[in-house]
Backbone as ProteinMPNN parsed JSONL, in Angstrom:
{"seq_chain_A": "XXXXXXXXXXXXXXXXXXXXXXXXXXXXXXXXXXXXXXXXXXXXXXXXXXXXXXXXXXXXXXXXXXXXXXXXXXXXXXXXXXXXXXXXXXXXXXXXXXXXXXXXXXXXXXXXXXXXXXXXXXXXXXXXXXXXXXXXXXXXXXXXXXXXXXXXXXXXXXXXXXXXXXXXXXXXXXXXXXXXXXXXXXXXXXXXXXXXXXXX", "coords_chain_A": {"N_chain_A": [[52.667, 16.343, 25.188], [53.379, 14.932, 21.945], [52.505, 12.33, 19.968], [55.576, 9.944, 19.644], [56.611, 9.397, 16.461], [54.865, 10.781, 15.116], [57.002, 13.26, 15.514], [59.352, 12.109, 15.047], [59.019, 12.166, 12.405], [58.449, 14.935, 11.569], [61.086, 16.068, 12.593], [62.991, 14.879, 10.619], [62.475, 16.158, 8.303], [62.8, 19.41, 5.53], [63.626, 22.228, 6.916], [63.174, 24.388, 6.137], [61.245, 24.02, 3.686], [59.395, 23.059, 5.308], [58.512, 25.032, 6.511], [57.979, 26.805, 4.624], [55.466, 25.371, 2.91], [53.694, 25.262, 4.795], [53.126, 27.817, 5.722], [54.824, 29.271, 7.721], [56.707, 30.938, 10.283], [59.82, 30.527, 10.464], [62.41, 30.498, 12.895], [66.087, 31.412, 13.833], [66.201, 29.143, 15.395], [65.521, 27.232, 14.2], [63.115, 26.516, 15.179], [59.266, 26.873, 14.538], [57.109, 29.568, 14.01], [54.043, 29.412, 15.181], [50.394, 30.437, 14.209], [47.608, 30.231, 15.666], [44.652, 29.892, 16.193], [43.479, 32.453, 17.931], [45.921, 32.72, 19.057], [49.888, 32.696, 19.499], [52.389, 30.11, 18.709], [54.807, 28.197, 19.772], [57.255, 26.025, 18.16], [59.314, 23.868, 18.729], [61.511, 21.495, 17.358], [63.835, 20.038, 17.775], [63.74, 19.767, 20.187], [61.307, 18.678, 20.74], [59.172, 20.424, 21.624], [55.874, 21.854, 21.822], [55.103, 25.356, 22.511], [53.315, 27.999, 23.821], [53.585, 31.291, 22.917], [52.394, 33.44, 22.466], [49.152, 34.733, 23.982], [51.546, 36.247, 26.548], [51.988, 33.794, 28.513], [52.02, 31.029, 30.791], [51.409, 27.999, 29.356], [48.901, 25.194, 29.37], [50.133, 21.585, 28.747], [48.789, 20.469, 26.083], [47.487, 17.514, 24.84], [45.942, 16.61, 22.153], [45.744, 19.831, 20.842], [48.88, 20.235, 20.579], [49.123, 17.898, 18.699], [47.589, 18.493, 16.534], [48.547, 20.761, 15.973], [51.239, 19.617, 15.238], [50.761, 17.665, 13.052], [49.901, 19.331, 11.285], [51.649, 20.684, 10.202], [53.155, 18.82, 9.459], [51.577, 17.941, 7.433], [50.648, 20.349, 5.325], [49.901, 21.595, 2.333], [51.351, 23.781, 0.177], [49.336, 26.298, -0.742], [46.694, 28.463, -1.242], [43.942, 28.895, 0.882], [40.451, 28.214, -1.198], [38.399, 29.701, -0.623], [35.766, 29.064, -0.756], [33.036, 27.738, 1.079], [32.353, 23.731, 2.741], [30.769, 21.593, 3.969], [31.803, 19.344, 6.287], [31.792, 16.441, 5.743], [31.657, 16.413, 3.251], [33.815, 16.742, 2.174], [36.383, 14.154, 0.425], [36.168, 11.309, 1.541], [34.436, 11.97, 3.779], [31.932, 11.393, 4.184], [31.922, 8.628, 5.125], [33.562, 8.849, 6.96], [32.704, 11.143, 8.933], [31.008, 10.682, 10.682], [29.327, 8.772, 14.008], [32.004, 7.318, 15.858], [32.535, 10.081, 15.307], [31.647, 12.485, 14.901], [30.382, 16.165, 13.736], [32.004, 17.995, 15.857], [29.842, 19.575, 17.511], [28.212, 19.568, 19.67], [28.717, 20.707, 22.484], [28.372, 23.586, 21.856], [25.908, 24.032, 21.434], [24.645, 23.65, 23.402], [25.723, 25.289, 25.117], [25.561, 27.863, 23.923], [23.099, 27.775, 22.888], [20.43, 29.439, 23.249], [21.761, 31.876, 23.637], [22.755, 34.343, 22.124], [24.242, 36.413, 22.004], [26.649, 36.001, 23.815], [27.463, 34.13, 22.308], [28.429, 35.248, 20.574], [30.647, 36.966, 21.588], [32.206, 35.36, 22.543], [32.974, 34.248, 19.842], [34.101, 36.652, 18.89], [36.146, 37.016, 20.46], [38.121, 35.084, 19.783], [39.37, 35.947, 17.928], [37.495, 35.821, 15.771], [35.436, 36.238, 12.234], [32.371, 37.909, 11.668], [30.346, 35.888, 9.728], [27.622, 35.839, 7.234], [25.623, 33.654, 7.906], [23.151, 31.11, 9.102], [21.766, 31.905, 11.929], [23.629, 32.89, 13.446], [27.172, 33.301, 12.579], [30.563, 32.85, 12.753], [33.968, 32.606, 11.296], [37.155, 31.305, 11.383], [40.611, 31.287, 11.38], [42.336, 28.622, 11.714], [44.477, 27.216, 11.21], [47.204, 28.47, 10.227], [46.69, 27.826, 7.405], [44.334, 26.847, 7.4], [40.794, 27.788, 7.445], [37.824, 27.698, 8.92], [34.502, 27.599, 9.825], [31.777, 28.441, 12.495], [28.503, 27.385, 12.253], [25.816, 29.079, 13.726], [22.393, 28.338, 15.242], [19.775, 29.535, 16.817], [17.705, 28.7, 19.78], [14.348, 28.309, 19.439], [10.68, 28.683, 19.257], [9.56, 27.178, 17.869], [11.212, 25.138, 17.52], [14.607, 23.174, 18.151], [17.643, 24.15, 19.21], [20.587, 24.423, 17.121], [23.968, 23.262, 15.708], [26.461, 23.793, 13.331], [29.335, 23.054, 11.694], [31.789, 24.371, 9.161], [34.413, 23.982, 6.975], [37.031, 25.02, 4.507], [37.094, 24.173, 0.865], [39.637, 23.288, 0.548], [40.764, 22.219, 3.061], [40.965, 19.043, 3.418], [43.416, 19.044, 1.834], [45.726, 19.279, 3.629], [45.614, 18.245, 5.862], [44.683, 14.48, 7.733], [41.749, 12.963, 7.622], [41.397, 12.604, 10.871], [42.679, 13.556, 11.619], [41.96, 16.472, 11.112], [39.161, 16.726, 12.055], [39.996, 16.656, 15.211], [41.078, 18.96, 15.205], [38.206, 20.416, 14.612], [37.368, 20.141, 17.14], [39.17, 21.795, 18.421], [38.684, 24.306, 18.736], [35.789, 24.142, 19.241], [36.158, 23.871, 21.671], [37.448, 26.049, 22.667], [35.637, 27.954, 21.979], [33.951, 27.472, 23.852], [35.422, 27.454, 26.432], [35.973, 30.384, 26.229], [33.779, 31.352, 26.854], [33.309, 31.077, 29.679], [32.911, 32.104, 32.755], [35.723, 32.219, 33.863], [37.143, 32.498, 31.466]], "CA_chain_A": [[53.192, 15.16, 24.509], [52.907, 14.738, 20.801], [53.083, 10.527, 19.544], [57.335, 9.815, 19.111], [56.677, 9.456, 15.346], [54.991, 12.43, 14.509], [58.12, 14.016, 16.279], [60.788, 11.598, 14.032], [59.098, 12.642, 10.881], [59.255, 16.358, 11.436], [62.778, 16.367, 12.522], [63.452, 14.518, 9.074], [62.026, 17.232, 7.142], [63.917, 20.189, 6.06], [62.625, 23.192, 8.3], [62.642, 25.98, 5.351], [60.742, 23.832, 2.972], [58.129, 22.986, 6.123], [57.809, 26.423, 6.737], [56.809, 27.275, 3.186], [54.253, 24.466, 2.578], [52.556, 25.398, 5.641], [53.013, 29.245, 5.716], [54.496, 29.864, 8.743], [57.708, 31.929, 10.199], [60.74, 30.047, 10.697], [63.534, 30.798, 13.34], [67.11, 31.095, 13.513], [67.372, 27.747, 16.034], [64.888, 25.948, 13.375], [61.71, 26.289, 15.397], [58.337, 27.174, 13.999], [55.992, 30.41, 14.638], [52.583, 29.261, 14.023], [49.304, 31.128, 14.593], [46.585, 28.883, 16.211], [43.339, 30.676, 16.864], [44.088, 34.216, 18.389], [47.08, 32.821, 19.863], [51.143, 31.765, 18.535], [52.53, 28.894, 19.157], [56.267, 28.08, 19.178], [57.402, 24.538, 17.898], [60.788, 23.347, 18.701], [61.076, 19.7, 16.874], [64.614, 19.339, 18.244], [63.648, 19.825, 22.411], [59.66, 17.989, 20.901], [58.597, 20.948, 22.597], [54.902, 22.686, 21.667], [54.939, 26.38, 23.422], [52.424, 29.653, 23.825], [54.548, 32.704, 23.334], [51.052, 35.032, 22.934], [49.665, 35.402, 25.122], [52.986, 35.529, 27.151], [51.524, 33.211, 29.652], [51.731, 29.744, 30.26], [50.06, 27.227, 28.573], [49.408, 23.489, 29.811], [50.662, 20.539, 28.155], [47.747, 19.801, 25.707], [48.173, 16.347, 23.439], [45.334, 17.064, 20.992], [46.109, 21.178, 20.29], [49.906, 19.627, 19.581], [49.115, 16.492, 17.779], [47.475, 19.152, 15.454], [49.775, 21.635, 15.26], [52.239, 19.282, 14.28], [50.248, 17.171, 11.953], [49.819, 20.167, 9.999], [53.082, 20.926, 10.428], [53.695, 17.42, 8.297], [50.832, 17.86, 5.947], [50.238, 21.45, 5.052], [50.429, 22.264, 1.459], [51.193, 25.167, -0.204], [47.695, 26.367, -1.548], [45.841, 29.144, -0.268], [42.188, 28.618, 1.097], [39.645, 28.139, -1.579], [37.151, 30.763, -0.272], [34.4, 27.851, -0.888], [32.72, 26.619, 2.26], [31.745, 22.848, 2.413], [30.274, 20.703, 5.142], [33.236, 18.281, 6.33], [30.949, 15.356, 5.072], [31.125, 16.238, 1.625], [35.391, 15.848, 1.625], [36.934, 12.794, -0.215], [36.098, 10.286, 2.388], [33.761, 12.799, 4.533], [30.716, 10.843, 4.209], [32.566, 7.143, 5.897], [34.466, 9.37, 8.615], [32.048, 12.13, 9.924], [29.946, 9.704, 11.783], [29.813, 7.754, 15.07], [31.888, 8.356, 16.714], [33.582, 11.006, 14.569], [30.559, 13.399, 14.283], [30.838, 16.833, 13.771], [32.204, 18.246, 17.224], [29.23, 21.143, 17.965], [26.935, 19.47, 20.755], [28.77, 21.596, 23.855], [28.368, 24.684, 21.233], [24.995, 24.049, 21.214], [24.814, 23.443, 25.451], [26.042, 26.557, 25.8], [25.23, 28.67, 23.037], [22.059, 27.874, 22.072], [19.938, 30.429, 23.836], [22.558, 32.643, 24.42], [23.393, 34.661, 20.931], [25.143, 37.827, 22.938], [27.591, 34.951, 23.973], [28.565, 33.251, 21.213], [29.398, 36.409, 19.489], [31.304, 37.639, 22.33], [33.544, 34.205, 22.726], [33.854, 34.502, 18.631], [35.537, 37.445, 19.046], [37.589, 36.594, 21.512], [38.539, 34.388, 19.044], [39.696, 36.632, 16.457], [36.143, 35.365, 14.967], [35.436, 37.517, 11.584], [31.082, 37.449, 11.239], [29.551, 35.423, 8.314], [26.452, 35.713, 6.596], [24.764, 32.086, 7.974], [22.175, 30.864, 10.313], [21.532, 32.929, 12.824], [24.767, 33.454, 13.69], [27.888, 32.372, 12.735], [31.91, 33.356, 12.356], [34.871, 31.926, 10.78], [38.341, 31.711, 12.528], [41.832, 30.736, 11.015], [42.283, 27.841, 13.208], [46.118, 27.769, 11.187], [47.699, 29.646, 8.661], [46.22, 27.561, 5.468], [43.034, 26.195, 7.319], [39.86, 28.551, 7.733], [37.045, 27.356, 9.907], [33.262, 28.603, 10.307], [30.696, 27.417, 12.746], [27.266, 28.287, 12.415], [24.644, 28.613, 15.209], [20.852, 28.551, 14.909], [18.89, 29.551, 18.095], [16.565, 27.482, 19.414], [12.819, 29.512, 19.366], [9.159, 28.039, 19.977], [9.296, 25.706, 17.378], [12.565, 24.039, 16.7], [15.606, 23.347, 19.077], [19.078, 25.205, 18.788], [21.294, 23.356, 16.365], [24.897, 24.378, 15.349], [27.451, 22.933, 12.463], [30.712, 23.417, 11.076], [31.909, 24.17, 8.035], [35.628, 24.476, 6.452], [37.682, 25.209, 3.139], [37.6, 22.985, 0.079], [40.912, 22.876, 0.441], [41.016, 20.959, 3.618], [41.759, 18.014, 3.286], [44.982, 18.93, 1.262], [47.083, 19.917, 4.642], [44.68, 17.599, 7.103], [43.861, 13.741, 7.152], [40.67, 13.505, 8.812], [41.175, 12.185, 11.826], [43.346, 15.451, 12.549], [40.963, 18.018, 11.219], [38.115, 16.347, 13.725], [40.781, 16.984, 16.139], [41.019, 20.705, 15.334], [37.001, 21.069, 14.895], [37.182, 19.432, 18.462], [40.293, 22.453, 19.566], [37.394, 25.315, 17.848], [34.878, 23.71, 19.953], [36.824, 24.006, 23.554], [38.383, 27.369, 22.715], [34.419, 28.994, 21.973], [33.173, 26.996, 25.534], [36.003, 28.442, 27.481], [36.029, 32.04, 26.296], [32.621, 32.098, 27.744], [33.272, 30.291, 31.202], [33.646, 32.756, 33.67], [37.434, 32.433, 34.383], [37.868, 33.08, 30.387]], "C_chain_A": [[52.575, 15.05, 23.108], [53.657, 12.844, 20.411], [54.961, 10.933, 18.618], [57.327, 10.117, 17.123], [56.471, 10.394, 14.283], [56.313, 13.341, 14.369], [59.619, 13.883, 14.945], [60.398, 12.002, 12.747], [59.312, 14.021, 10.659], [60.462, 16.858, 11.309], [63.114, 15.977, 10.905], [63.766, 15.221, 7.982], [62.993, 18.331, 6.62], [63.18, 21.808, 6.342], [61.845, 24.651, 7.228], [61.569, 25.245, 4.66], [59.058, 23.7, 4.222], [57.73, 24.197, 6.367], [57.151, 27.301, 5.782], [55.527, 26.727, 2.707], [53.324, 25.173, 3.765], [52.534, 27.266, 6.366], [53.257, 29.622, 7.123], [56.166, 30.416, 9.473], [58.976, 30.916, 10.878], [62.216, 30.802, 11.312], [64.822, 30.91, 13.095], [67.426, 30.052, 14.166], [66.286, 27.061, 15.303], [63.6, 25.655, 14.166], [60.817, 27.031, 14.268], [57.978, 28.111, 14.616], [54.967, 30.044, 14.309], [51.349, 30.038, 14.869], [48.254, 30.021, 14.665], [44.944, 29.338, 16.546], [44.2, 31.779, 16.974], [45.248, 33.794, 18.935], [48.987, 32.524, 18.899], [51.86, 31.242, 19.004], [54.489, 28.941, 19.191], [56.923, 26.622, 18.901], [58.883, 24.086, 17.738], [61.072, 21.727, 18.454], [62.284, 19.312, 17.405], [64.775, 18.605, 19.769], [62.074, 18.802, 22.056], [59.184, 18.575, 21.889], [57.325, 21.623, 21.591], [55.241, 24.119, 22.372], [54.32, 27.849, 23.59], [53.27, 30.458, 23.819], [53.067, 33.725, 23.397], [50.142, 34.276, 23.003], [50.817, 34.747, 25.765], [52.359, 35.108, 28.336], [51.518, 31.71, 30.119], [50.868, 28.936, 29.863], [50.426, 25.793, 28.989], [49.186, 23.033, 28.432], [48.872, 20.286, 27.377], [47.647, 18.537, 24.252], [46.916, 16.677, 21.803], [45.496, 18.278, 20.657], [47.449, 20.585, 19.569], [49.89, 18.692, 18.883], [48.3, 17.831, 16.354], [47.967, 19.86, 14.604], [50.587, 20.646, 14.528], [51.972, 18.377, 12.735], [49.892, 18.16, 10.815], [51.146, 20.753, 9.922], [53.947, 19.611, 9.023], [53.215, 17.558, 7.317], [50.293, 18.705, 4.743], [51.274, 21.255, 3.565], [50.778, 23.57, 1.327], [50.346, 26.172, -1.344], [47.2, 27.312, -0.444], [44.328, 28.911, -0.427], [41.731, 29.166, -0.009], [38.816, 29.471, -1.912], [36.138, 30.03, -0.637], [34.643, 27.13, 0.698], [32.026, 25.443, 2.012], [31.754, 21.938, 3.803], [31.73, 19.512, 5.118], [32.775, 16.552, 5.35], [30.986, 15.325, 3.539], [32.952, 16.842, 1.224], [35.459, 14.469, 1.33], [36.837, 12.288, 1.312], [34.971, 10.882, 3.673], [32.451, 11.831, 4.903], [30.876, 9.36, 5.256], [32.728, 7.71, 7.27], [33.272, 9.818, 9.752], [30.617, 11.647, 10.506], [30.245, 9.119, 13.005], [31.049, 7.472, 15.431], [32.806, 9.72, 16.642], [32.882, 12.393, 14.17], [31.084, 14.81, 14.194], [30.709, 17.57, 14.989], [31.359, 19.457, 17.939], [28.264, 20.66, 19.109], [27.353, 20.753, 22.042], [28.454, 23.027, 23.424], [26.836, 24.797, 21.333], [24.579, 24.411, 22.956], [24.562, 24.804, 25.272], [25.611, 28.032, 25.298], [24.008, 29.001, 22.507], [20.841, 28.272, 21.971], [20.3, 31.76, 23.898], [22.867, 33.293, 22.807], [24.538, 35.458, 21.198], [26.274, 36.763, 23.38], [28.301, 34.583, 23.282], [29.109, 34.125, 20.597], [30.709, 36.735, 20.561], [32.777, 36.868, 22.673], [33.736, 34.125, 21.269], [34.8, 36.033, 18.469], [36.509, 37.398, 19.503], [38.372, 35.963, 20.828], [39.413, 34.586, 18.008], [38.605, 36.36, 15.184], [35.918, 36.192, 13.491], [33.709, 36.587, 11.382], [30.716, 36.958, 9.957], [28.394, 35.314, 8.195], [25.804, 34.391, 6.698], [23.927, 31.856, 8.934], [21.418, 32.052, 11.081], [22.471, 33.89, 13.797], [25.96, 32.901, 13.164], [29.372, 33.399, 12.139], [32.841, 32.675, 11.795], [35.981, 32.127, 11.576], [38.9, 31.09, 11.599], [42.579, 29.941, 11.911], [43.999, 27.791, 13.018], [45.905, 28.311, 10.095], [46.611, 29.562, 7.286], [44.352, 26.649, 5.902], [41.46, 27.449, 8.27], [38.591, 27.513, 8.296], [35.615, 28.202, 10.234], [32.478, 27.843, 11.256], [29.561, 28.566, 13.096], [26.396, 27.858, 13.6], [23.372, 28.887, 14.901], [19.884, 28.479, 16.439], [18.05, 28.533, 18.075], [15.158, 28.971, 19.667], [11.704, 28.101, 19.882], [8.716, 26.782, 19.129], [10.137, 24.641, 17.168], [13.836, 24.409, 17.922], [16.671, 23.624, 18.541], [19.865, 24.016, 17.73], [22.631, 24.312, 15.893], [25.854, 23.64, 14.219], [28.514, 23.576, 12.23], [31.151, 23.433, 9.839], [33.414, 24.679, 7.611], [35.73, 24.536, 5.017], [37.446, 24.41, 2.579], [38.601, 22.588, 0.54], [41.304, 21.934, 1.327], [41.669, 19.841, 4.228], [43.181, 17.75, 2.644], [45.905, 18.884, 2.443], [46.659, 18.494, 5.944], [44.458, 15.833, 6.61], [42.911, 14.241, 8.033], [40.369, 13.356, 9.779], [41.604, 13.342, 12.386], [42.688, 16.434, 12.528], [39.707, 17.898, 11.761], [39.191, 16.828, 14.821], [40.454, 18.88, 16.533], [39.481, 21.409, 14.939], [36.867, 21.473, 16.429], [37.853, 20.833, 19.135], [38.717, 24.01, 19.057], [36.143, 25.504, 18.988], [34.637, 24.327, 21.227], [36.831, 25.194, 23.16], [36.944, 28.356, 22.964], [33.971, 28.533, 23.559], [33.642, 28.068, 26.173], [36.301, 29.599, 27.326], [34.856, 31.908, 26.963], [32.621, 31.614, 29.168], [33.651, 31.406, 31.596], [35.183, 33.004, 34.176], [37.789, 32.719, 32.795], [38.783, 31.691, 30.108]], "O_chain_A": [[51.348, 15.066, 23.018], [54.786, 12.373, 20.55], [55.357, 11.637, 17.69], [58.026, 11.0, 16.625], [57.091, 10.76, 13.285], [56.616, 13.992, 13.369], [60.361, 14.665, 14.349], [61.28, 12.213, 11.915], [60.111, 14.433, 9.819], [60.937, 17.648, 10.493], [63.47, 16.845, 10.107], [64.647, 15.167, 7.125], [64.087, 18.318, 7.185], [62.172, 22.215, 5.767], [60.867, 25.394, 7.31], [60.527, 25.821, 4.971], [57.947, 24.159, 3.953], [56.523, 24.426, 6.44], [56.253, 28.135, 5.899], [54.643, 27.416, 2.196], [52.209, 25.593, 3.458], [51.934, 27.652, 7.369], [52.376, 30.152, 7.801], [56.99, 29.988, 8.664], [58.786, 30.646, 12.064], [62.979, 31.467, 10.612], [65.058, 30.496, 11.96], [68.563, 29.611, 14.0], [66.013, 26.021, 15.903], [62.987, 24.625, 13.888], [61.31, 27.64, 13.319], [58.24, 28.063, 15.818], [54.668, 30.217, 13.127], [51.425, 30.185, 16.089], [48.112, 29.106, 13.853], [44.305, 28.702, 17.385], [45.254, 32.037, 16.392], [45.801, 34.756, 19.467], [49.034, 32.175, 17.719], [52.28, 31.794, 20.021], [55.185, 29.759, 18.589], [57.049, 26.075, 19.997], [59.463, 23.993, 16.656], [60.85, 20.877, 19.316], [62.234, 18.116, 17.691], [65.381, 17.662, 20.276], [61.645, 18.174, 23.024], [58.782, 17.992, 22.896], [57.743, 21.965, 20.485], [56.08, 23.766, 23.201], [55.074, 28.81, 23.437], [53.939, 30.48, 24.852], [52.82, 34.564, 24.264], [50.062, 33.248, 22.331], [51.165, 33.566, 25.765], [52.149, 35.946, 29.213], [50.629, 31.138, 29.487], [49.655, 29.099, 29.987], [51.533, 25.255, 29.024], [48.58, 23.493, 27.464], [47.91, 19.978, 28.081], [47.73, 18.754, 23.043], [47.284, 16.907, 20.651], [45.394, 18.12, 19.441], [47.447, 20.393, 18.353], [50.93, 18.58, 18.235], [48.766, 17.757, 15.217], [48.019, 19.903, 13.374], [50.679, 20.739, 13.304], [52.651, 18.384, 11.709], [49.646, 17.834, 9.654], [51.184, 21.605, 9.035], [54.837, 19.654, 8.173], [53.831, 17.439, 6.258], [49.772, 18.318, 3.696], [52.469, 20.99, 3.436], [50.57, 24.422, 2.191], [50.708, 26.607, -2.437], [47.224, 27.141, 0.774], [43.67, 28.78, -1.459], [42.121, 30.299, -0.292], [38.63, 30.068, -2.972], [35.277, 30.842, -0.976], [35.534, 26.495, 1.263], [31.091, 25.556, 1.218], [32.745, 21.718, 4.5], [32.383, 19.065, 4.176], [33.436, 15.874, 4.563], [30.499, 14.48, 2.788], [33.232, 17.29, 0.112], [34.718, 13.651, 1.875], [37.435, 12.897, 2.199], [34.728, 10.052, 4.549], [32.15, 11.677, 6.087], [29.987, 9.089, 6.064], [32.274, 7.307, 8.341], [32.954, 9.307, 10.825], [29.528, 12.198, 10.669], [31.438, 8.891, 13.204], [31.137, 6.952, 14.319], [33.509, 10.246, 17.505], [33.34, 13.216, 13.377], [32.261, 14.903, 14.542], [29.577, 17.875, 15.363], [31.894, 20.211, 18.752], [27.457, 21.515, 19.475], [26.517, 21.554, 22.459], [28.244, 23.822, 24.34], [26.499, 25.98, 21.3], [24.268, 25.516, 23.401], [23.47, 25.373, 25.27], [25.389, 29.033, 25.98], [23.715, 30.022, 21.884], [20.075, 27.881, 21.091], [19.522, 32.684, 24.133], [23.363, 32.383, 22.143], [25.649, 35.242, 20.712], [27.215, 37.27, 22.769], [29.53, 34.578, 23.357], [30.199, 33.961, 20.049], [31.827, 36.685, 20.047], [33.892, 37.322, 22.931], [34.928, 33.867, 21.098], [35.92, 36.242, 18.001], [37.629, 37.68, 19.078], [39.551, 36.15, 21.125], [40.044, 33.758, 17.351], [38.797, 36.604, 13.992], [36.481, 37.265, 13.711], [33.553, 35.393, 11.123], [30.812, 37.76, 9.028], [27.846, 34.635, 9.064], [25.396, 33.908, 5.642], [24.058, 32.674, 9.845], [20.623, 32.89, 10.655], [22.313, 34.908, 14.471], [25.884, 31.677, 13.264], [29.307, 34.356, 11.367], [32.341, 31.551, 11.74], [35.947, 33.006, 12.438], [38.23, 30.36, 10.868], [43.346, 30.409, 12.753], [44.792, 28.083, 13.913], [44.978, 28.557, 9.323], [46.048, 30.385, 6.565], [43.54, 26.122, 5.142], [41.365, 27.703, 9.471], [38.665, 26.37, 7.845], [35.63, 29.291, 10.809], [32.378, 26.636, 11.038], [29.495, 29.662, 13.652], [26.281, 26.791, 14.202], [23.237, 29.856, 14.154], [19.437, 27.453, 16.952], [17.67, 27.772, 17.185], [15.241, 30.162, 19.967], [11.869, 27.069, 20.531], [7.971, 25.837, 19.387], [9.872, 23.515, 16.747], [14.011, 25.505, 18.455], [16.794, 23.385, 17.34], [19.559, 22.824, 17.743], [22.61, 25.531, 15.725], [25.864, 22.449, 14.532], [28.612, 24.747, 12.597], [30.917, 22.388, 9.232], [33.654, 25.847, 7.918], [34.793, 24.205, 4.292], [37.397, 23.386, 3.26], [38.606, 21.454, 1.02], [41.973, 20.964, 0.973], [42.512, 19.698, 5.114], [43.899, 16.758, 2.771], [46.999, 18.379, 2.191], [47.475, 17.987, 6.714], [44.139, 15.612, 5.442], [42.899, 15.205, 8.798], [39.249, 13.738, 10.116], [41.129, 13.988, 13.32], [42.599, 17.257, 13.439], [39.082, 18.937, 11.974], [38.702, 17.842, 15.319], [39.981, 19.594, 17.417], [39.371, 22.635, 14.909], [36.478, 22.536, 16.912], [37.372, 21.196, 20.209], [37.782, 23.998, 19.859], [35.684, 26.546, 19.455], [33.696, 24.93, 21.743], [35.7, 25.607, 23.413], [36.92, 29.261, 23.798], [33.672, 29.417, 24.362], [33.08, 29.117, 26.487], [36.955, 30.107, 28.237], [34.931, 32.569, 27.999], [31.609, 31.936, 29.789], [34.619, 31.932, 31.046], [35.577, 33.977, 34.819], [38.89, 33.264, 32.714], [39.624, 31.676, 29.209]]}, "name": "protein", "num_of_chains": 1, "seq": "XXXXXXXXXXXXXXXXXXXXXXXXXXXXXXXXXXXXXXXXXXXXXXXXXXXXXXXXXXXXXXXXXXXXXXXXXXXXXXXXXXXXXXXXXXXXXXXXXXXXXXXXXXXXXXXXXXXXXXXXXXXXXXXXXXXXXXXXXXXXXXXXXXXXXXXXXXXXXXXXXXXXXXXXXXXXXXXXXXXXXXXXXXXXXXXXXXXXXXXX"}
C-alpha cells in the first residue's frame, strides 16, 4: 500500500517526463523500471501496484520500500550525484529533522555489526555495496538511480564502543524531502540486517 495521494499525483504526471527526471526505464503499458538496492522494481501507477521483477521471486507488500520508491518517483530531479559526501544533518533543514525521533537510522547496524567486520562486508556486498575509504569499514550503495548512499562502521575495540553513521550525496535533498530519505536510510538499514540473518 502506498498513501491514495501519492498514487493521484503520479498518475497526473506525464510518464516520459517522470522517467527522465528520475532516470529510470519506462515501459510500453507506462510502468516504471527502477533499480532499488541490488534489486528492480516494477511500478504500475495505473493497477497502484509496487512489484520485484529481480530477483524473479516474490516480494511482500512493503508500505515504507513503496512510499519511497514512489516519492522519488514524484521528486527526483534530473541532476546527477554530486560525488560530495555530507552527513544528512548538514542538508537545508538537516540540523531541525535528524533528531528525536528522526535520528540517523544505524543503531541495529551497530547490534549486529559492530564486532563482526567479516559480516558487514559480506551483507554490503550482497548489496551491490562498492568499498569506501572511511572508518573502519564502510560501502556506498545506489539505494535509486539519482540517490547514492554510504554507511560507515567503526568497530568497537578496548577502548571505545562500535559506532556506525550514514552519509549521502549533496544532492539529496533535490529528489527527497526528508521525511522520505529517513525512510530510505531506514530501507539501507533492514536490507544490511537481513542479508546477514541466516535465512538471507
Amino acid at each position: 500500500m502506498v498513501c491514495a495521494e501519492l498514487w493521484k499525483r503520479l498518475v497526473a504526471l506525464e510518464p516520459a517526463e517522470v522517467a527522465r527526471r528520475a532516470g529510470v526505464r519506462l515501459d510500453g503499458d507506462g510502468a516504471y523500471e527502477i533499480y532499488v538496492l541490488n534489486e528492480v522494481y516494477r511500478v504500475d501507477p495505473s493497477k497502484r501496484e509496487v512489484a520485484r521483477t529481480e530477483p524473479p521471486a516474490p516480494s511482500k507488500s512493503d508500505f515504507m520500500r513503496n512510499t519511497v520508491i514512489v516519492s522519488y518517483l514524484l521528486g527526483a530531479e534530473e541532476i546527477p550525484p554530486s560525488g560530495e559526501w555530507v552527513g544528512p544533518r548538514d542538508l537545508i533543514g538537516g540540523r531541525e529533522f535528524f533528531i528525536r525521533p528522526h535520528e540517523v537510522p544505524v543503531n541495529r547496524i551497530v547490534e549486529r555489526f559492530g564486532s563482526d567486520r567479516g559480516a558487514f562486508e559480506e551483507a554490503c556486498k550482497t548489496l551491490g555495496g562498492r568499498p569506501e575509504q572511511y572508518a573502519d569499514a564502510a560501502f556506498s550503495f545506489l539505494l535509486l538511480p539519482r540517490l547514492p548512499i554510504a554507511v560507515l562502521l567503526w568497530l568497537e575495540d578496548e577502548e571505545f564502543p562500535a559506532r556506525a553513521t550514514m552519509l549521502v550525496d549533496r544532492t539529496a535533498s533535490k529528489h527527497f524531502q526528508l521525511d522520505a530519505l529517513w525512510a530510505g536510510m531506514k530501507l539501507v538499514r533492514s536490507a544490511l540486517v537481513t542479508a546477514a540473518s541466516p535465512n538471507g
